[in-house]
Structures are given as C-alpha cells and as structure tokens.
N, C-alpha and C positions, 0 to 999 in steps of 0.2 A: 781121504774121505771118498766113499763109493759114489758111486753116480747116482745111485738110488738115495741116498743121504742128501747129496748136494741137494738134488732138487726139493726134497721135503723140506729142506732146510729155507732156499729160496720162496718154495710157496708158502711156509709161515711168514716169512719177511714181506713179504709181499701181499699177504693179509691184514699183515696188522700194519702196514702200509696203506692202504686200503682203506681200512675202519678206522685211522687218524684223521685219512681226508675226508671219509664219508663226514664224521664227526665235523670237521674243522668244518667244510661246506656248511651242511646245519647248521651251526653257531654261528659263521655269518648274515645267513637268511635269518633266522631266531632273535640276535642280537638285537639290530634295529626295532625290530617287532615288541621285543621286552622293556628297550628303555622308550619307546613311543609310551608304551601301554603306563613305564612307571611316572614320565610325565604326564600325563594324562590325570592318572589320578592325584597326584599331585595338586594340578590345575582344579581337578574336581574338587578337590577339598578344601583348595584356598578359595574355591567359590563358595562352594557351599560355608565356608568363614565368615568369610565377608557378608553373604546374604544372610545367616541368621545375623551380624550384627546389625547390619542394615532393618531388617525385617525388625527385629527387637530395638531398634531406636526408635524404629517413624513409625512400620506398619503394623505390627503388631497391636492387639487388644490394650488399653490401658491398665485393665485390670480385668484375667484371665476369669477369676475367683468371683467374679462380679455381677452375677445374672439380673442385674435389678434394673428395671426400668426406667429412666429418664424423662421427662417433659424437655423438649427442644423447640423454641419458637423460631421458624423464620417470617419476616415481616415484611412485606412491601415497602422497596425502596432499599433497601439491604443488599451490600456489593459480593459479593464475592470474598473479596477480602476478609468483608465486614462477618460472612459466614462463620470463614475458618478462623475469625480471631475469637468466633462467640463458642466454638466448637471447643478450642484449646484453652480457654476460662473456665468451660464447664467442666471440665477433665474429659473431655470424650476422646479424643484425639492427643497425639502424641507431638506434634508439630503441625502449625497451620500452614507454615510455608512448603511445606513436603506435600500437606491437603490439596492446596490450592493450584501446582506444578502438576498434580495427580489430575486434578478434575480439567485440566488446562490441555494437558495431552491426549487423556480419554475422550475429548470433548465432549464434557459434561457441564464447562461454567453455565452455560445458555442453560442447560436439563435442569438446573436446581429450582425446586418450586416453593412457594408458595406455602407456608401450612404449620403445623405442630406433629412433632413428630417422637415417640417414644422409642430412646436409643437406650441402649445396654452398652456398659464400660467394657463386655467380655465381645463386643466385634471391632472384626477390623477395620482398619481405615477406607480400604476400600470398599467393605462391606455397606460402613456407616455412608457410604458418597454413593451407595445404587441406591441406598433407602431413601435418599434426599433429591433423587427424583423421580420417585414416584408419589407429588404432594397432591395438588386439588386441580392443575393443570397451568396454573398460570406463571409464564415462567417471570424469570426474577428481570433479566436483561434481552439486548436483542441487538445484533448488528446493523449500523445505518451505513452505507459508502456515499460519498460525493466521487463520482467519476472526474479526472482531469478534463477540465473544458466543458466540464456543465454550468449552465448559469444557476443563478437564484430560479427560476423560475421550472428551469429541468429538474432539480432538487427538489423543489418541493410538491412539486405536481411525483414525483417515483417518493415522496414521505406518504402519500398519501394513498397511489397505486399498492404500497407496501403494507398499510393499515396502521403507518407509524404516527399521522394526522387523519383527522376525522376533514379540516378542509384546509387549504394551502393558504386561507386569507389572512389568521395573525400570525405564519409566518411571513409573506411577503410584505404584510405590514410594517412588520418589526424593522425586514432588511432594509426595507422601501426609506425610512427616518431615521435610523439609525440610531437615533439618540440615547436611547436606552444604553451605550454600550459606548459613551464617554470615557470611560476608565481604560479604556485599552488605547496606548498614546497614538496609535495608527487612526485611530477610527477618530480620536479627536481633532489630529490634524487634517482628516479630510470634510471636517466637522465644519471649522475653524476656517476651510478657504475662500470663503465666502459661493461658494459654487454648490454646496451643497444640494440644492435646492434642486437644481438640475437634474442632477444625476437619476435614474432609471432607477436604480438600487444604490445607497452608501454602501453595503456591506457587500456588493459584486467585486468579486476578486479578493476577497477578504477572509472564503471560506475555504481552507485548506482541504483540498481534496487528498480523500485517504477514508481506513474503514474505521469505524468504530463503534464500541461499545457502550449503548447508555441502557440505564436503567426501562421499563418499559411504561412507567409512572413518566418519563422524563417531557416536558413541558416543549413550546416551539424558543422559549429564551434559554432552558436546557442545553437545548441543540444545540441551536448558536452559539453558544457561549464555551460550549466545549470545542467545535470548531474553531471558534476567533485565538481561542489559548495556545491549538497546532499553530495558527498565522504566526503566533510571537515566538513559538519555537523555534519555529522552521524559519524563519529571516532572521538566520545566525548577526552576529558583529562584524562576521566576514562580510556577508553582503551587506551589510551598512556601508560599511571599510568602501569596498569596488564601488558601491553608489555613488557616494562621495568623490569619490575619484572620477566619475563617470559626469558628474556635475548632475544626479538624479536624485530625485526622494522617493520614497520607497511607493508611496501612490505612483509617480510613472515607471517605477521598474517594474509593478506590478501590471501596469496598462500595457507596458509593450509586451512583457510576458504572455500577458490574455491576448493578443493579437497572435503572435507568433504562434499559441497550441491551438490556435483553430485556423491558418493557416497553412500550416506543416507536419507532415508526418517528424516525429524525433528525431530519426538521420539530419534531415534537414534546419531545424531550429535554429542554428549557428550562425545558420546560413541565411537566413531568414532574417534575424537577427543584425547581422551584417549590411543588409538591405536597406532596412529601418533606420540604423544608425549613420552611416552616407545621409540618405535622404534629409534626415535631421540636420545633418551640419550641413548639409547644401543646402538649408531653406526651403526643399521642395515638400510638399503635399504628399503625404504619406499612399493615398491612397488602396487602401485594406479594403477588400471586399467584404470582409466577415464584419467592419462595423456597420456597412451596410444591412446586415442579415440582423446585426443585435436589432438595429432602428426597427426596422420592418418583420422580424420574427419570421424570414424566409430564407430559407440554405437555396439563394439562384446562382446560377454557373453565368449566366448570361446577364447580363448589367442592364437595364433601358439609364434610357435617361433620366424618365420620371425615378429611378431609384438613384440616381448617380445626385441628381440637383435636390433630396426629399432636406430639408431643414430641420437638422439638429446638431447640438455641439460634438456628439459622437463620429459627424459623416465626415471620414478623410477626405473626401475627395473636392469636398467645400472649404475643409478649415485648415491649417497648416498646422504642422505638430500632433501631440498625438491628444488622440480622441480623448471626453472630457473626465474618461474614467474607464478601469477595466471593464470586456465584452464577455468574460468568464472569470469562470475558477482556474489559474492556470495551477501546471504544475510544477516541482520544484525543478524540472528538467526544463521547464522553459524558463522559470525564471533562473537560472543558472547561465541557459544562453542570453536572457537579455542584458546579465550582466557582462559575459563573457563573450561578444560575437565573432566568428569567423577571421580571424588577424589576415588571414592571405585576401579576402576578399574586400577586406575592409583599405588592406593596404590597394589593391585591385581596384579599387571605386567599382563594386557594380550596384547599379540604381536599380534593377527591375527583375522582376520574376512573376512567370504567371504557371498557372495548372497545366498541367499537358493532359492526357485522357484522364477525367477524372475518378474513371473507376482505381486507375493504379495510384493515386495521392502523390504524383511524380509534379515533381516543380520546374521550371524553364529558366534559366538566370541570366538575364543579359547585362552588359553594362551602358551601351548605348539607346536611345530610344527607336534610332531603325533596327536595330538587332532584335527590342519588344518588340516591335510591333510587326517585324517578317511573323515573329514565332507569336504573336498574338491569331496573325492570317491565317497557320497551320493548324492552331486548334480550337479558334471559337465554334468550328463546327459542331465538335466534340461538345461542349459545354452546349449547345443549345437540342442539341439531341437528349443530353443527358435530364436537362430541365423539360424537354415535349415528354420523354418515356416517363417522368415522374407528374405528369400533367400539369407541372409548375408553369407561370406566365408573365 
C-alpha cells in the first residue's frame, strides 16, 4: 500500500471514529434529557387522570346541562355541616364532606352568610361556596378563645370587648351558681360539697381553654356549655386513673393546676408542681401568691401584710391545703403537671420557690427556708420596683 493510500485510508478511519464519538457523546447528554422529558409526561398524564377523576367526583357541576336556577335557603343558626348536608339533598353539590374540607381550607366556613340564594346545578363546587358568601352580611359563625389562665371574669369581660355579649352579667351569673349545669358529673360534685356557696365562681377552672367555634345566634349557656363539654373530654380516664392514685378528685387537680399556670412559665410547671405536693404531704401552707391576686383582682409582686392576712377560703397563706377552688382556667399542660410533678425534686423535698426578675418569668427553687429567704433578699427588690413602675401599691 503507498503511503499516499495509507493515509487516506487512516484519515477515513479516524473520521468515522470521530463521528461514532461525536454521536455516542450526544446520546449521552440527549439520553437523560429524553427519558426525564418521557417521565415527565407520564407523571403529567397520570395527573392530569387522577384530577379529572377527582374533579368529576366532588368538583365538578352536578349537572353540566342544567342552566336552571335554584332557591337555596341558609338560616340563622345553621352549621356548616348543616349547610353542606342541605346542599348535597338538594342536588347542588357532589359531596358535602369534600364542600365542607373546601370551605375549611379556603377559610370560608366563618364567610358563609346569611340569606337565599339562587344556584344553578351547571356550577362548580367551588363556584357554588364564592356565591355563599357573598349573602346580606351576617355571618353564620364566629370564633370565641378562652386563653390558658384566664379566669371567668377575664373571659367574659374579652366576650364582650369582642361583641360576642352585649354585657358580662348573665354570664358571670350563670358561672357565679352554677346550677344550671347539674348534668355535667364535675360540676355536680362540686355542687354537692356543701362549699359551694363559697366559692368566687362554681364553674372557675371548669372552662377548657382552647378556641372555638359557635354559632353567632349562640346564647351565654351556649357558651358554657360547649366549654364545660371540652372539660369532660379533655379529663381523659387517664387522669382519673393518676388522681386516684394521687388520693385527689378531679376539683383539686384542677385547683392545683390553676395555681401552678399562673405561677409558672411551662418549662417550669413540674416544677412548681413538685413544690406544691412536698408542701401538702408536709402539712405546710401552701402559700401561692396568685391566690392572693384571684382574692383582691391585683397581679402585686410585693405582698403587705394587709394582703397576706385579707380573709377568705381561697388565701394560702391563712389556710392549709389548697385553696377553696380553682384561681383560673388552667391548661391541659398544667393539669398534666399537677398530676405528674417533678420525681427528682419531689424525691429532693424542695419546699419553696420564688420569682427572680419578674420581667424574665424565671422562678428560684430552694429546699430549705434559709436558702428562700437569702434568694427572697436578692430580689424583693426587683418585685417592688416592678409593682412602683406599674403604679401598683
């Protein structure tokens, strides 16, 4: 072979050499890129499957074909519920529990108004849930919250700040006697103790803080009553069970609980908690500031005497044991610790704890009474500055 051959021969070899790699190159960049794209559509289609079957179960028109207009009442007093069940009766809608999860996420249950309202079978479900509220303005429901460690009286005075009472009087009527609300076995046993009569409010500590939902028609025994019904949920068999155990009925695990959330920040509760219970089995006097505060309706950091000696079954620091009924609404986290306190400190005996600056909610724990009372010297100061800058006295 000539040398002028060789080479032409080599340089086709080495071309199409060449244009195998260029090629293969390409197909590896390319490949990725094509089976991306063909899952992709894939993914696209099996969505788009699923949403029309979706769409065509719940949200779609009930009847496409349907242009005719409906009469639809909603009524004062009428839940939510009650809507989407009156919706899925009349044919408008596809599923009321699909409705109701719709209007729940959109947050629209509160938007539904008031009124009659003419629907057609050929809208959507969502369609039919903008038109329901846009009614005469009045909406159907409304959110009330009880904050943890609010009493009866913080509650109903923010029912009425809120425009949910015209005046706070036959609610703390109601709570004040309680009677009305014999049926709920808590309320009768603290009916039944012959102490009743005493007590500031029967139903304090009784009203489950948490938020809810009533109608806007809803009454002050309304209120209460859907409150008192959280109490009996929310005091599982478990805490029966540990009360029991505890030698307590559910009236003082609720009283030490309302001590302990206006005491303590939550880190602490346990702890607090722990305090309380020592105390108890040692026969000593509880001594809680905050029942002093429930007595006299003043948050002081600094104690006199006239507040330490004022006479009432509530004032720990007169009577032994725990005060003659809860000083709040506590919450389930403190009544968790007052069933549950502190095992190290309990095993620990420590008797005493006081505030440290009271802007930080930091608590001091000693177990002897010289070890209170060095760290009582450290920061009464603190407490009586805090009560002069709030012009408390």
């Amino acid at each position: 072979m000539s040398k002028d051959k060789h080479y032409t021969y080599r340089s086709m070899r080495d071309e199409r050499e060449y244009g195998l790699y260029w090629y293969s190159g390409l197909w590896h960049i390319l490949r990725p890129i094509l089976v991306g794209l063909t899952v992709l559509v894939l993914v696209i289609g099996i969505g788009m499957t699923v949403w029309g079957k979706l769409y065509g179960s719940f949200l779609a028109p009930v009847d496409q074909e349907d242009p005719q207009e409906y009469s639809f009442e909603i009524s004062s007093g009428e839940s939510l519920n009650r809507v989407a069940t009156n919706l899925e009766n009349a044919g408008l809608i596809r599923n009321r529990s699909v409705f109701k999860y719709y209007c729940d996420f959109a947050g629209m249950s509160q938007k539904i108004q008031i009124g009659t309202y003419a629907i057609r079978k050929d809208m959507t479900m969502t369609e039919i849930a903008d038109l329901l509220t846009t009614g005469d303005g009045n909406p159907l429901v409304r959110n009330i919250t009880l904050i943890p460690g609010e009493t009866v009286e913080d509650f109903a005075a923010r029912l009425v700040r809120n425009g949910v009472l015209d005046s706070p009087d036959a609610f703390l009527a109601a709570c004040r006697d309680g009677k009305a609300y014999r049926e709920y076995y808590y309320i009768e046993d603290v009916l039944s103790s012959g102490r009743a009569g005493e007590r500031k409010y029967v139903l304090e500590g009784y009203l489950a803080p948490n938020t809810y939902e009533v109608y806007v028609t809803a009454t002050e025994d309304d209120i209460i009553r859907k409150l008192l019904s959280q109490t009996e949920a929310a005091f599982t068999v478990e805490n029966q069970e540990r009360a029991e155990e505890l030698g307590m009925t559910m009236d003082q695990v609720l009283t030490m609980a309302s001590l302990i959330e206006k005491e303590a920040k939550e880190s602490d509760f346990a702890r607090v908690s722990a305090v309380f219970h020592n105390r108890l089995k040692e026969g000593m006097k509880l001594e809680s500031d905050v029942t002093i505060h429930y007595i006299t309706g003043v948050r002081k950091m600094a104690l006199t005497e006239s507040d330490l000696t004022v006479n009432s079954p509530y004032n720990t620091y007169q009577m032994t044991g725990l005060p003659l009924g809860p000083v709040c609404n506590p919450s389930q986290a403190a009544i968790h610790a007052a069933l549950y306190p502190d095992t190290d400190m309990i095993k620990d005996k420590y008797l005493f704890f006081c505030a440290k600056e009271p802007e930080s909610g930091e608590l001091y724990f000693s177990k002897t009474l010289d070890q209170h009372r060095r760290a009582v010297e450290i920061y009464a100061p603190y407490w009586q500055k805090y009560d002069e800058d709030r012009g408390i006295r």
